[in-house]
gemmi code that builds the backbone of each chain (N, CA, C; Angstrom):
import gemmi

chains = {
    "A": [
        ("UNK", (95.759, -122.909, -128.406), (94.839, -122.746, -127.303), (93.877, -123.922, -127.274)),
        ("UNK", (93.674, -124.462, -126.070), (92.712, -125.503, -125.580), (91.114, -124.686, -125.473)),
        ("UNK", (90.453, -125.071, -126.231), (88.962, -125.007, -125.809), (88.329, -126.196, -124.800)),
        ("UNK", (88.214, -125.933, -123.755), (87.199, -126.917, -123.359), (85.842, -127.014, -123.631)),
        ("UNK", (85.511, -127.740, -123.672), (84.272, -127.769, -123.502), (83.008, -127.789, -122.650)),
        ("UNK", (83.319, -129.057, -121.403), (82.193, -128.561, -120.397), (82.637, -127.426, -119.521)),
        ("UNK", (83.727, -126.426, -119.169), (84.285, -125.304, -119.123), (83.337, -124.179, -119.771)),
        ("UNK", (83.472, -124.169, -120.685), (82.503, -122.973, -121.673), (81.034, -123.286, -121.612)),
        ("UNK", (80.790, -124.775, -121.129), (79.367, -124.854, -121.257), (79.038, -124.554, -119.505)),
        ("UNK", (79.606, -124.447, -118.533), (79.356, -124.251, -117.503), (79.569, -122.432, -117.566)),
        ("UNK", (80.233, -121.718, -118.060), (80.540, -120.264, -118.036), (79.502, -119.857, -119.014)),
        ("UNK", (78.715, -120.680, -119.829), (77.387, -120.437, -120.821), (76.537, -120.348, -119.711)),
        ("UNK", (76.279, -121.557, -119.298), (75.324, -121.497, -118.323), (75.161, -120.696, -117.033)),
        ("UNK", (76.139, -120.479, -116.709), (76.801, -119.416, -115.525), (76.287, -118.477, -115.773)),
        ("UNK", (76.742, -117.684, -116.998), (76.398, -116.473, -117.138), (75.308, -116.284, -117.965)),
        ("UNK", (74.350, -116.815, -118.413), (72.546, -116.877, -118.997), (72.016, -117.403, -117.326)),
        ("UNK", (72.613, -117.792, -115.845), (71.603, -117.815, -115.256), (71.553, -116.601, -114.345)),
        ("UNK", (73.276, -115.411, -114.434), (73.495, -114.166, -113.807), (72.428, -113.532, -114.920)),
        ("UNK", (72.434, -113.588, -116.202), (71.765, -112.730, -117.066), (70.270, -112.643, -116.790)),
        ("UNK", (69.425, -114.194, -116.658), (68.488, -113.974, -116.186), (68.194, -113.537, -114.486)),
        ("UNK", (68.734, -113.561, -114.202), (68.842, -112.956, -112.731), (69.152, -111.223, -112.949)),
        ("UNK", (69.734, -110.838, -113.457), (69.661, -109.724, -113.720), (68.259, -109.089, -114.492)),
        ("UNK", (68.218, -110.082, -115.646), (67.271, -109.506, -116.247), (66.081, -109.014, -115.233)),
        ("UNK", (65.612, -110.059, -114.657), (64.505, -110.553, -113.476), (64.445, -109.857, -112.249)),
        ("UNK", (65.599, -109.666, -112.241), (65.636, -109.002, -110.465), (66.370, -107.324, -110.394)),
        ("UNK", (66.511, -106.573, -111.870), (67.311, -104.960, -112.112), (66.535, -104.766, -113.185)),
        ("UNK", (66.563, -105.607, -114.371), (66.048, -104.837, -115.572), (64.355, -104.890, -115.483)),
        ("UNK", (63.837, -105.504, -115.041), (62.420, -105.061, -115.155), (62.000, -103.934, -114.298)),
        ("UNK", (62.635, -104.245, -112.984), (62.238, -102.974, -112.400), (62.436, -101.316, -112.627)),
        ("UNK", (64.074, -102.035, -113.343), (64.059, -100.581, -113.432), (63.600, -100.072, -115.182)),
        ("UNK", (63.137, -100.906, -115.288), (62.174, -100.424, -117.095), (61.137, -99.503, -116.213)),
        ("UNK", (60.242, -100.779, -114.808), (59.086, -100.141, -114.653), (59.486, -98.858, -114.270)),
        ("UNK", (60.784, -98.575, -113.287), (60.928, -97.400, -112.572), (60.814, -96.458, -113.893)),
        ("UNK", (61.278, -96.858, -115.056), (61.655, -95.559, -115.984), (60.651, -95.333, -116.650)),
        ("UNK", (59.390, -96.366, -116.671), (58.553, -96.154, -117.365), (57.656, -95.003, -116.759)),
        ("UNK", (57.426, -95.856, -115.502), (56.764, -94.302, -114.443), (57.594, -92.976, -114.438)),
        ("UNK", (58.487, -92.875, -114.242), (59.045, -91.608, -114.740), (58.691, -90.536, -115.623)),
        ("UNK", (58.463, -91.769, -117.124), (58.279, -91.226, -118.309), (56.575, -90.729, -118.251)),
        ("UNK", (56.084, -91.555, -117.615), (54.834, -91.186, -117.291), (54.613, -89.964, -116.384)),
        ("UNK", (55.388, -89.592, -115.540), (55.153, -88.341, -114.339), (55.764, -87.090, -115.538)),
        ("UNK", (56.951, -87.488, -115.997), (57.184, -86.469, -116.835), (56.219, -85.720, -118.343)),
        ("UNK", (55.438, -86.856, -118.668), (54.179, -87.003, -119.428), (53.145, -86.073, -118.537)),
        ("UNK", (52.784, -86.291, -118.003), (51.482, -85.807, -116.799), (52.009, -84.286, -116.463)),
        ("UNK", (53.470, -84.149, -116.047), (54.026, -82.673, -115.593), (53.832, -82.152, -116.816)),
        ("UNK", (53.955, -82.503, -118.185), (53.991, -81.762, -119.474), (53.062, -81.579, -119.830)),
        ("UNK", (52.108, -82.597, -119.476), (50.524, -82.067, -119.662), (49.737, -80.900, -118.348)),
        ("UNK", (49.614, -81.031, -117.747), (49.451, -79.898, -116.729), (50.210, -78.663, -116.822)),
        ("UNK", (51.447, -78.806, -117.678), (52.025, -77.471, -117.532), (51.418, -76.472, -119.304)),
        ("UNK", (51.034, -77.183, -119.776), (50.421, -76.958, -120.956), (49.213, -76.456, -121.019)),
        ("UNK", (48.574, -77.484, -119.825), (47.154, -76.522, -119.280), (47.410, -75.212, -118.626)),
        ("UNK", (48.236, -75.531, -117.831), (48.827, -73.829, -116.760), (48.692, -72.591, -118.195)),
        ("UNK", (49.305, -73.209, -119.074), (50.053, -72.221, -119.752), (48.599, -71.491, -120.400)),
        ("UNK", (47.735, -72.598, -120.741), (46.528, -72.459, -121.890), (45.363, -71.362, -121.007)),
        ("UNK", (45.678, -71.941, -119.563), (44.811, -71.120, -118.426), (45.510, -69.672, -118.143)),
        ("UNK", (46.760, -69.649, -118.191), (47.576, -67.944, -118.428), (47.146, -67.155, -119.119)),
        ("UNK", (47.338, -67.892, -120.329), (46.626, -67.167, -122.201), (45.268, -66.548, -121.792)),
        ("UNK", (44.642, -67.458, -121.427), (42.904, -67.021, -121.495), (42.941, -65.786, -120.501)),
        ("UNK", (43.523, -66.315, -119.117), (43.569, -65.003, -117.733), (43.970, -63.607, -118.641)),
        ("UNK", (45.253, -63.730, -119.069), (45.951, -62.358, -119.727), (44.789, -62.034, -120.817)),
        ("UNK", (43.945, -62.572, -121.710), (43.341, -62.269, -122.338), (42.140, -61.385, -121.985)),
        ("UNK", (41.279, -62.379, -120.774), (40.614, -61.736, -120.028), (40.723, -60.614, -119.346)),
        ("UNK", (41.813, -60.362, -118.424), (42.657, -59.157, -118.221), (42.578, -57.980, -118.967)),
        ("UNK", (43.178, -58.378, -120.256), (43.380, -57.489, -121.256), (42.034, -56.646, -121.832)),
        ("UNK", (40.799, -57.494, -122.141), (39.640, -57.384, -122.383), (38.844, -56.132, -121.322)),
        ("UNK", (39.159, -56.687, -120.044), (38.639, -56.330, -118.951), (38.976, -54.252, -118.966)),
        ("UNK", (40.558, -54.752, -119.190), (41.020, -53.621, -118.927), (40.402, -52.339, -119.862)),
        ("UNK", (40.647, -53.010, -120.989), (40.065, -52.331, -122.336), (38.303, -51.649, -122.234)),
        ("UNK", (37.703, -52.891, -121.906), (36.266, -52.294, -121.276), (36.284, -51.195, -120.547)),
        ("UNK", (37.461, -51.239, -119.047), (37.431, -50.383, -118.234), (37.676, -49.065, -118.794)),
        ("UNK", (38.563, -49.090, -119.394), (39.218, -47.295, -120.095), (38.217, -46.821, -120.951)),
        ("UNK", (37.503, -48.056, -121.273), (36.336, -47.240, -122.597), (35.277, -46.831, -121.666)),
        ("UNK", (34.975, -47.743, -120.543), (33.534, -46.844, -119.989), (34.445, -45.290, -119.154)),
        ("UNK", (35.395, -45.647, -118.222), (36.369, -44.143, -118.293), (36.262, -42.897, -118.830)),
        ("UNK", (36.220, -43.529, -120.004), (36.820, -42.349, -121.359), (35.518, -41.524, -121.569)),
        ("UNK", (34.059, -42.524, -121.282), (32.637, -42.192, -121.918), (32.057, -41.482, -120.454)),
        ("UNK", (32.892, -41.757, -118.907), (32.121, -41.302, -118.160), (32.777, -39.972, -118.138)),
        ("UNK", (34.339, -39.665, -118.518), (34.950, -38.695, -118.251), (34.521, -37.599, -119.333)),
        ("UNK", (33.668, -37.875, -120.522), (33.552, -37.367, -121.797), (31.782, -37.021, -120.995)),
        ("UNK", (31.237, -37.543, -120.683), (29.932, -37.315, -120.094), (29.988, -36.221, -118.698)),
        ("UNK", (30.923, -36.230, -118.346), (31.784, -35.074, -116.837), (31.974, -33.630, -117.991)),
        ("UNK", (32.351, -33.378, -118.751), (32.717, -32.479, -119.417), (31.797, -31.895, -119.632)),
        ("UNK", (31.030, -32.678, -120.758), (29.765, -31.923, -121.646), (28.733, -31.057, -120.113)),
        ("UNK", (28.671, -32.405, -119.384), (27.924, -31.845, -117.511), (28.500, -30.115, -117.391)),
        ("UNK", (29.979, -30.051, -117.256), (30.325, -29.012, -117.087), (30.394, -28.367, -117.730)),
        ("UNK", (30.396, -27.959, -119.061), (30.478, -27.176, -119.767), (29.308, -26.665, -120.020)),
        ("UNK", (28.100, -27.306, -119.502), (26.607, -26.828, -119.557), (26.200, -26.334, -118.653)),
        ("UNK", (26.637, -26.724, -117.098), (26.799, -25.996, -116.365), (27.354, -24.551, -116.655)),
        ("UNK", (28.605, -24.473, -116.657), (29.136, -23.329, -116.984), (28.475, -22.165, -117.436)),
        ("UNK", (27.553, -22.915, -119.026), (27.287, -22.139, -119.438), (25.962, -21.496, -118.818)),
        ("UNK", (25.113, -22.435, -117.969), (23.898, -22.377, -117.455), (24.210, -20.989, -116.294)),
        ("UNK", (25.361, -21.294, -115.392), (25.882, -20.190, -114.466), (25.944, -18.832, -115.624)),
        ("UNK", (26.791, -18.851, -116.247), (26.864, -17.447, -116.675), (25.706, -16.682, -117.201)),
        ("UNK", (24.347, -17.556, -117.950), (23.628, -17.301, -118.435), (22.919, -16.546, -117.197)),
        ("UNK", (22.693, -17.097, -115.952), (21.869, -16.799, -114.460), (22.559, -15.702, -113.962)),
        ("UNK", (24.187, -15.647, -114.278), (25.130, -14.229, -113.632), (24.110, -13.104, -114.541)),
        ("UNK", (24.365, -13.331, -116.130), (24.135, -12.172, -116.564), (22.538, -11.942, -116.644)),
        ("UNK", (21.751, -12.617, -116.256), (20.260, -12.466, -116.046), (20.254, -11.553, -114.526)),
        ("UNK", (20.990, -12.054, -113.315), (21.201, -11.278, -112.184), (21.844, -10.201, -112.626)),
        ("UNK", (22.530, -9.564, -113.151), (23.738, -8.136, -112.991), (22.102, -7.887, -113.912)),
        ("UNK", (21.541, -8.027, -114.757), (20.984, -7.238, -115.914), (19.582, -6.777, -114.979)),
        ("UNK", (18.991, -7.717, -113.926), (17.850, -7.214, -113.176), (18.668, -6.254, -111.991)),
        ("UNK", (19.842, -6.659, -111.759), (20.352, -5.775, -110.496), (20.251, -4.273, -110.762)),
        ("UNK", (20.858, -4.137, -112.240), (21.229, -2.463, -113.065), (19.735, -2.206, -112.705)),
        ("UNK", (18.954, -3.127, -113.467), (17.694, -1.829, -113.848), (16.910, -1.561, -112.811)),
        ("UNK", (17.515, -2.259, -111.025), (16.710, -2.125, -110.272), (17.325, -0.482, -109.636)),
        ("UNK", (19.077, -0.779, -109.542), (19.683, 0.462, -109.418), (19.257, 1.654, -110.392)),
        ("UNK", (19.154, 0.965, -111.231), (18.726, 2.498, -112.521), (17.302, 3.220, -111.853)),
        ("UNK", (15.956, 2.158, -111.545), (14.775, 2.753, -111.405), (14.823, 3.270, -109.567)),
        ("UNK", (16.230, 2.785, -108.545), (16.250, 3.434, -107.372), (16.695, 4.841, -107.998)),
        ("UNK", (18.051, 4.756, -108.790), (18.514, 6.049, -109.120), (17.345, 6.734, -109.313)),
        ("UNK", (16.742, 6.587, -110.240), (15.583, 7.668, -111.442), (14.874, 8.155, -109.973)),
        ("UNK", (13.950, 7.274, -108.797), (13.405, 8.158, -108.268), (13.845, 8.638, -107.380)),
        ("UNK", (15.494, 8.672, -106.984), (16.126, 9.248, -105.930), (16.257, 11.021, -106.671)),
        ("UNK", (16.538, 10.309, -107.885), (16.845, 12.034, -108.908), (15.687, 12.378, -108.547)),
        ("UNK", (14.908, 11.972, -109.165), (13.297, 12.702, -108.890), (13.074, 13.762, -107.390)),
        ("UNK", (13.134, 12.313, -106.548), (12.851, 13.240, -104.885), (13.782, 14.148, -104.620)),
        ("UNK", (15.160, 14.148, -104.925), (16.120, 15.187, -104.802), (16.029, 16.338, -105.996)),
        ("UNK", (15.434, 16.029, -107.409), (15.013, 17.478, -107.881), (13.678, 17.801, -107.062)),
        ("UNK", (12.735, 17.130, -107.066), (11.195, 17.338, -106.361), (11.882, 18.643, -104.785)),
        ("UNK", (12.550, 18.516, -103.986), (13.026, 18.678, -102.606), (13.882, 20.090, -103.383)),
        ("UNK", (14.798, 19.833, -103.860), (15.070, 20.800, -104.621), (14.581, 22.230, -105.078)),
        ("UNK", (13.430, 21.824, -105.911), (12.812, 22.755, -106.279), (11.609, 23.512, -104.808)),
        ("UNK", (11.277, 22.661, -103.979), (10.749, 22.906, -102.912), (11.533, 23.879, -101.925)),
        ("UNK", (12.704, 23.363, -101.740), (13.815, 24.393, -101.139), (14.231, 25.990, -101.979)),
        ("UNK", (14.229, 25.490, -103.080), (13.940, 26.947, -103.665), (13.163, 27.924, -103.846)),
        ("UNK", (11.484, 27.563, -104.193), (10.209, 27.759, -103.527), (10.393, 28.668, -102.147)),
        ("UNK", (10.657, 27.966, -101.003), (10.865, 28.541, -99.841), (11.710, 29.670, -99.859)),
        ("UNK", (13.211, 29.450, -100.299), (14.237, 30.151, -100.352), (13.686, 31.686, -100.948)),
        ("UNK", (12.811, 31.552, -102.075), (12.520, 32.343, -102.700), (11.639, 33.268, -102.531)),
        ("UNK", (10.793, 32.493, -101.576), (9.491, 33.631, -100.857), (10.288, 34.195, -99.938)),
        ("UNK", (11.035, 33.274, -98.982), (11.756, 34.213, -97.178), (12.581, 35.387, -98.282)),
        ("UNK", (13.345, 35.547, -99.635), (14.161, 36.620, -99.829), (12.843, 37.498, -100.245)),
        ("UNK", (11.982, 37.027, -100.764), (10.858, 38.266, -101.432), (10.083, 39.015, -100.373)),
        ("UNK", (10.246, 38.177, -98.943), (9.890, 38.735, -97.731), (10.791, 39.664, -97.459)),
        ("UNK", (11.900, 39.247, -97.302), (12.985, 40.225, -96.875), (13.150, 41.522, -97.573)),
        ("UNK", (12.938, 41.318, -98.691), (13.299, 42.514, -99.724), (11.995, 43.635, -99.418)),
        ("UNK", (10.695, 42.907, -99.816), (9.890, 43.930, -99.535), (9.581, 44.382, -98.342)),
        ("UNK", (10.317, 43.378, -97.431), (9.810, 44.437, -95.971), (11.090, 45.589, -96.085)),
        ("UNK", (12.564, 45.625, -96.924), (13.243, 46.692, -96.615), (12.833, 47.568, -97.503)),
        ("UNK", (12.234, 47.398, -98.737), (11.679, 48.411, -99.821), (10.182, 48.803, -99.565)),
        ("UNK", (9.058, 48.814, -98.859), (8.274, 48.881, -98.614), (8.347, 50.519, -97.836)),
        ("UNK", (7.852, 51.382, -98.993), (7.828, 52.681, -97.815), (6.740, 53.031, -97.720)),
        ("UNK", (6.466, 54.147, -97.351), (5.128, 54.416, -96.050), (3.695, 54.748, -96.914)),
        ("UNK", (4.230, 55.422, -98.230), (3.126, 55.298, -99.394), (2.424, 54.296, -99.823)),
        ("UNK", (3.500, 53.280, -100.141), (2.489, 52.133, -100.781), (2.145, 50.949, -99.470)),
        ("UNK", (3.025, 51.094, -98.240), (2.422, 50.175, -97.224), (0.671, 51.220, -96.839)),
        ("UNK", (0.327, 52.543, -96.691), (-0.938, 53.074, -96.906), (-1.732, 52.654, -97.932)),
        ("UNK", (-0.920, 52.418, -99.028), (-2.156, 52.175, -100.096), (-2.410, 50.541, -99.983)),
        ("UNK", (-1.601, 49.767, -99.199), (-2.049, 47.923, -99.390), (-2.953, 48.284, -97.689)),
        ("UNK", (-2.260, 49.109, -97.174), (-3.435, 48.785, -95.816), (-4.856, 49.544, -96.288)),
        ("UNK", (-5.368, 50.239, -97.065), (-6.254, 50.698, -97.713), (-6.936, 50.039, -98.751)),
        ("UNK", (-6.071, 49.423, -99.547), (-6.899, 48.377, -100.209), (-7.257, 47.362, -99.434)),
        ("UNK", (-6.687, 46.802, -98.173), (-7.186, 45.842, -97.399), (-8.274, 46.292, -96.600)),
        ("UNK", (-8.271, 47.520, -95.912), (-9.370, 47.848, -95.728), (-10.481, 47.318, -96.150)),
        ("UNK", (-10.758, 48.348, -97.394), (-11.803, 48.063, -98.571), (-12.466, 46.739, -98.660)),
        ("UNK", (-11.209, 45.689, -99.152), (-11.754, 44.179, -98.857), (-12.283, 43.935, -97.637)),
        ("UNK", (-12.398, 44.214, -96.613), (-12.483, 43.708, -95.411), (-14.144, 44.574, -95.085)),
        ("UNK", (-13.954, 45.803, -95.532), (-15.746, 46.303, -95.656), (-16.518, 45.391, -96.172)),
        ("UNK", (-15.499, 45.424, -97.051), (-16.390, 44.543, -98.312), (-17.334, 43.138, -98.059)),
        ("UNK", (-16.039, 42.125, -97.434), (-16.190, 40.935, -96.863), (-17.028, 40.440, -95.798)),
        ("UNK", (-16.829, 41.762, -94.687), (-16.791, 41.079, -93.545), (-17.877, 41.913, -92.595)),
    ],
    "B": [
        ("UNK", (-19.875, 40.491, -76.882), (-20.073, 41.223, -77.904), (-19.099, 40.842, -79.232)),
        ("UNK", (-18.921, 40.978, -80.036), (-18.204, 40.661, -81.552), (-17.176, 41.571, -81.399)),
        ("UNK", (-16.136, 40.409, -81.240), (-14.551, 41.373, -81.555), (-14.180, 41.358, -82.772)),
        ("UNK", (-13.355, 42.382, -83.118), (-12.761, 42.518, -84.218), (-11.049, 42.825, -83.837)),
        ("UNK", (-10.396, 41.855, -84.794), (-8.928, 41.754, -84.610), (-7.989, 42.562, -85.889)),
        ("UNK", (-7.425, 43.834, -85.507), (-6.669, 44.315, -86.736), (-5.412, 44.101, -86.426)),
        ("UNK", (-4.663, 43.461, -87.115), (-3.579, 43.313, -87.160), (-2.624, 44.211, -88.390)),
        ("UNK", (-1.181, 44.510, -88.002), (-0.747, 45.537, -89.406), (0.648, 45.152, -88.974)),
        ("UNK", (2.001, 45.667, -89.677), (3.121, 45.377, -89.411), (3.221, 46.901, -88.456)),
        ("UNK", (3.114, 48.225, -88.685), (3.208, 49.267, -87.787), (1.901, 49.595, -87.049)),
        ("UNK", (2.210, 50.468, -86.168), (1.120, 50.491, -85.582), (0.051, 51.877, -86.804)),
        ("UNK", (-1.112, 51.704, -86.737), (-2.175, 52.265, -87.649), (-2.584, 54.026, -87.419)),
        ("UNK", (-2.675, 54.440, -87.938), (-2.724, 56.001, -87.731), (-4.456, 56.367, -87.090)),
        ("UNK", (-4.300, 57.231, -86.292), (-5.586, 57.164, -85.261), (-6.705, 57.798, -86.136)),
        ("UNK", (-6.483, 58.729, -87.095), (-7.568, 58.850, -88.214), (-8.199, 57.222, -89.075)),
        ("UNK", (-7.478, 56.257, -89.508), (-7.440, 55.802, -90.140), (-7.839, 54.170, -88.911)),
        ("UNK", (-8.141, 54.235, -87.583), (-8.685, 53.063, -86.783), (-9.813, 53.996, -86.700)),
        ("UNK", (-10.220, 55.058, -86.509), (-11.671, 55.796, -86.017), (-12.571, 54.978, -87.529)),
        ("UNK", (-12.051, 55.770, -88.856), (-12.625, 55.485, -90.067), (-13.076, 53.816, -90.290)),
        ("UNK", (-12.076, 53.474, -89.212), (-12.233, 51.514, -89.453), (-13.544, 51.224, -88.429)),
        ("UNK", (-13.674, 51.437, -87.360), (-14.602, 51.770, -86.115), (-15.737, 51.739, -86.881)),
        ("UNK", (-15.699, 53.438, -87.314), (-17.032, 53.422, -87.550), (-17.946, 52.805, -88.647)),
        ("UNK", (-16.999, 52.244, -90.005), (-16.874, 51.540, -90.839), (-18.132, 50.312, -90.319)),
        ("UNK", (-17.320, 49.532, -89.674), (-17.587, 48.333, -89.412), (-18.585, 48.405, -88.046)),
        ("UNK", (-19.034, 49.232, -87.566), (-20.462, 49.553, -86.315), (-21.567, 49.514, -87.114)),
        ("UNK", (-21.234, 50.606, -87.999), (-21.921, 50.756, -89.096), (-22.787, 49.641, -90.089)),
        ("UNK", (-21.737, 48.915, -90.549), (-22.250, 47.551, -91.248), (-22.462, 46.411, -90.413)),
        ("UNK", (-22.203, 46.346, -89.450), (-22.578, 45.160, -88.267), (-24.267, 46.199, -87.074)),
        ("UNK", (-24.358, 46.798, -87.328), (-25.344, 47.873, -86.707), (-25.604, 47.623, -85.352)),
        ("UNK", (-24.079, 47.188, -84.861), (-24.088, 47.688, -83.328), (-22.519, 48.058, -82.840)),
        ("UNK", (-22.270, 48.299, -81.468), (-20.912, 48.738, -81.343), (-20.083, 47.051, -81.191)),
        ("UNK", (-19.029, 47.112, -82.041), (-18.001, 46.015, -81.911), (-17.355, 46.510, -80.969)),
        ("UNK", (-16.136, 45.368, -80.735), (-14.962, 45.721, -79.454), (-13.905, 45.051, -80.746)),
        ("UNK", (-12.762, 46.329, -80.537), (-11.840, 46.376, -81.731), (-10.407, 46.297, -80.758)),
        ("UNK", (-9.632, 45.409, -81.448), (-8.275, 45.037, -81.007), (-7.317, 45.435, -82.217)),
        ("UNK", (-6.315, 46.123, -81.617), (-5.523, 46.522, -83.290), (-4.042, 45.820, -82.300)),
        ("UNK", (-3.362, 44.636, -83.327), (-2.139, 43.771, -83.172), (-1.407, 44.273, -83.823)),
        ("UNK", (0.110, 44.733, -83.322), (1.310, 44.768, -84.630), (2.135, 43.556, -84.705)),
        ("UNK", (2.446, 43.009, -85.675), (3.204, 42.069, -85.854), (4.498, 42.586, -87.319)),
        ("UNK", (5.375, 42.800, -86.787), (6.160, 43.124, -87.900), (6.492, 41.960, -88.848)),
        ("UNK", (5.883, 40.902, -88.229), (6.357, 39.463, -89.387), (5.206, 39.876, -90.270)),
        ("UNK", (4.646, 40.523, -90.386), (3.456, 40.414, -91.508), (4.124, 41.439, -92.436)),
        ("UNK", (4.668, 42.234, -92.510), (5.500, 42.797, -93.614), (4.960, 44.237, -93.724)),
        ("UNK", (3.663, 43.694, -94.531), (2.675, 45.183, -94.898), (1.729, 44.981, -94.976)),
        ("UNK", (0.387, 45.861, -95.384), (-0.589, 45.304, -95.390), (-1.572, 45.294, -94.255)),
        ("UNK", (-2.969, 44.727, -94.149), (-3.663, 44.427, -93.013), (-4.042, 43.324, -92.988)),
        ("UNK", (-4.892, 42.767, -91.534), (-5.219, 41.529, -91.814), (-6.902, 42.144, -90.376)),
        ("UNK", (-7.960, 41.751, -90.832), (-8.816, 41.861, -90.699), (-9.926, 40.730, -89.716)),
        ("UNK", (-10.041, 39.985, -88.804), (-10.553, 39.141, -88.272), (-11.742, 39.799, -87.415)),
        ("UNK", (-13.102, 39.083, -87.955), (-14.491, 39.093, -87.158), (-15.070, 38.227, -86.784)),
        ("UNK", (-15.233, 37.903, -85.756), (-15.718, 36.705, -85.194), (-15.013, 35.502, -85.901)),
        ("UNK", (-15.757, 34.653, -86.858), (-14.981, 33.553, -87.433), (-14.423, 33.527, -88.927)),
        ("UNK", (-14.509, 34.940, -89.224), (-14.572, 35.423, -90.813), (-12.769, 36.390, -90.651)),
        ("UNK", (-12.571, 36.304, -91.560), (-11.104, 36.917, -91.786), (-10.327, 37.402, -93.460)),
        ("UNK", (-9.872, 38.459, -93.088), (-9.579, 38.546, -94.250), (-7.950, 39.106, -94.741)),
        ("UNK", (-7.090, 38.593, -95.399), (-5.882, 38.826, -94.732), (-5.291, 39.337, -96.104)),
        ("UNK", (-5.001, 40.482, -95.983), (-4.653, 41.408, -97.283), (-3.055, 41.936, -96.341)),
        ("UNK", (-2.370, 40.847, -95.964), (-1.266, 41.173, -95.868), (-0.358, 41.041, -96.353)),
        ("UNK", (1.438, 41.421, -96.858), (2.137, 41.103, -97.682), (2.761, 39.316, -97.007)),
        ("UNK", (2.830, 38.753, -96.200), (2.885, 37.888, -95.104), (1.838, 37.164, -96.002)),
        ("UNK", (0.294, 37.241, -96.489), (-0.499, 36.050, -96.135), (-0.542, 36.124, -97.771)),
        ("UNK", (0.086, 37.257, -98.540), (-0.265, 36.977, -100.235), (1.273, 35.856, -100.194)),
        ("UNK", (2.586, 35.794, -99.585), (3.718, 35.296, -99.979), (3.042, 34.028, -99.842)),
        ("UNK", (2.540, 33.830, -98.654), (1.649, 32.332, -98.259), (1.232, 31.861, -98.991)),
        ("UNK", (0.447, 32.666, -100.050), (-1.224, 32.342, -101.158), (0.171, 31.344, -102.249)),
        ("UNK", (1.372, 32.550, -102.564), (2.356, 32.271, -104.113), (2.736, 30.937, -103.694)),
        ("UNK", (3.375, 30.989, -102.444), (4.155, 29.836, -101.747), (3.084, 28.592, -101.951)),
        ("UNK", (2.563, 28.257, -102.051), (0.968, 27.204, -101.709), (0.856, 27.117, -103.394)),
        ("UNK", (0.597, 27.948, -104.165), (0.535, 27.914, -105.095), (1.779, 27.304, -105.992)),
        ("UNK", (2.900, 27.963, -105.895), (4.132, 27.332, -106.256), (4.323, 25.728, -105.751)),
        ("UNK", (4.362, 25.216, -104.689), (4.516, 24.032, -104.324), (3.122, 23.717, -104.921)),
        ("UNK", (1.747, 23.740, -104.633), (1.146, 22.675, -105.572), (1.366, 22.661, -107.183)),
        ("UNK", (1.483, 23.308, -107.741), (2.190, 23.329, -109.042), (3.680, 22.394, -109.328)),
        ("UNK", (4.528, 22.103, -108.268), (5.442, 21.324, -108.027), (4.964, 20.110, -108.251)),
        ("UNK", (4.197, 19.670, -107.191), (3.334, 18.404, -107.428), (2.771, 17.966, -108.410)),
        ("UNK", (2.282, 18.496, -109.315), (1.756, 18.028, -110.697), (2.760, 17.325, -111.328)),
    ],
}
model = gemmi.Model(1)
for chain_id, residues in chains.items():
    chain = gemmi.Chain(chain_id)
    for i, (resn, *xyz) in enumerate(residues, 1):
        res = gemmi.Residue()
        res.name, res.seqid = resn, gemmi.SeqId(i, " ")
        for name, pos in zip(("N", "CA", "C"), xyz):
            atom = gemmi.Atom()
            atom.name, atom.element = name, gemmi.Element(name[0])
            atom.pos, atom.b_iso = gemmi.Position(*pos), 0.0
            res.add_atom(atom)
        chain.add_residue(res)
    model.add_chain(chain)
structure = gemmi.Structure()
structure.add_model(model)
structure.setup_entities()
């Protein structure tokens, strides 16, 4: 095989002035293109790191929030109870204070209804008892002793009048 | 003049209004004017009225006296 020489030195030179032409006019740009790249992909990885760091804290906060919420809940629903159960007891205490003045008001109507109905009672018998003592002695009353009461009335009536 | 009111459940035996008459002329010492009433509600007994004075000895005005008596005794 023939080597030439100004042949190889022209295909030297040929191709170191495509190389710098390449270098110059593809490879720098596209370093810069890749460098910016590497940089946007840098910047997206940093912002998404913040996203993530700003999630953490939200869910935390959240979580916190929530936790607060069920505990004041728990203390207002625990404060609702004791309310009612004092209530409760406050009502029944006022029922049985009412039924206990109601009885003894019924007891002291009863006592003087008994009363006026024995009082009326005994009054009706009273009566009952004179109209039969009328009746009887006007049918037993004979002509002897109605002389001797109109004779003793007499007497009184000299006497009196 | 001064009436006098006898009241009785029968009517009074005519011996026994003369004896009343003269009774009571007698102790009033002039002539009365005498009314003799039957009322069979009075039972037995007499009942005696002079002017505003009265005196009632009937079986009728003693049931009255018990009756009055019995009910205020109730009342206590």
């Amino acid at each position: 095989m023939d080597i030439q020489l100004p042949q190889l030195l022209f295909q030297i030179v040929n191709f170191s002035v495509v190389l710098g032409a390449v270098v110059y006019l593809l490879y720098k740009p596209l370093m810069k293109i890749l460098d910016e790249r590497a940089d946007r992909v840098a910047q997206s990885l940093k912002e998404a790191e913040a996203a993530e760091l700003e999630k953490e804290k939200l869910q935390a906060f959240k979580t916190k929030a929530k936790r607060e919420a069920e505990k004041e809940a728990a203390q207002i629903l625990e404060e609702a109870k004791k309310l009612a159960a004092k209530r409760r007891q406050e009502l029944a205490t006022e029922t049985k204070e009412t039924l206990t003045k109601e009885m003894q008001k019924a007891e002291a109507r009863w006592q003087t209804e008994k009363q006026q109905m024995t009082a009326n009672m005994k009054k009706q018998l009273v009566e009952s008892v004179i109209q039969v003592s009328g009746m009887v002695i006007g049918k037993k009353l004979d002509k002897k002793t109605s002389e001797k009461l109109i004779a003793q009335g007499l007497e009184e009536a000299l006497r009196s009048l | 003049m001064l009436k006098v009111i006898v009241t009785t459940a029968t009517p009074l035996e005519k011996g026994l209004t003369e004896k009343l008459k003269a009774a009571m002329n007698k102790k009033h010492g002039r002539e009365l004017e005498f009314v003799f009433a039957v009322e069979p509600s009075v039972i037995g007994g007499i009942r005696v009225v002079v002017g505003s004075k009265a005196v009632d000895a009937t079986v009728a005005g003693k049931l009255a006296q018990v009756r009055k008596q019995l009910l205020a005794q109730l009342e206590k």
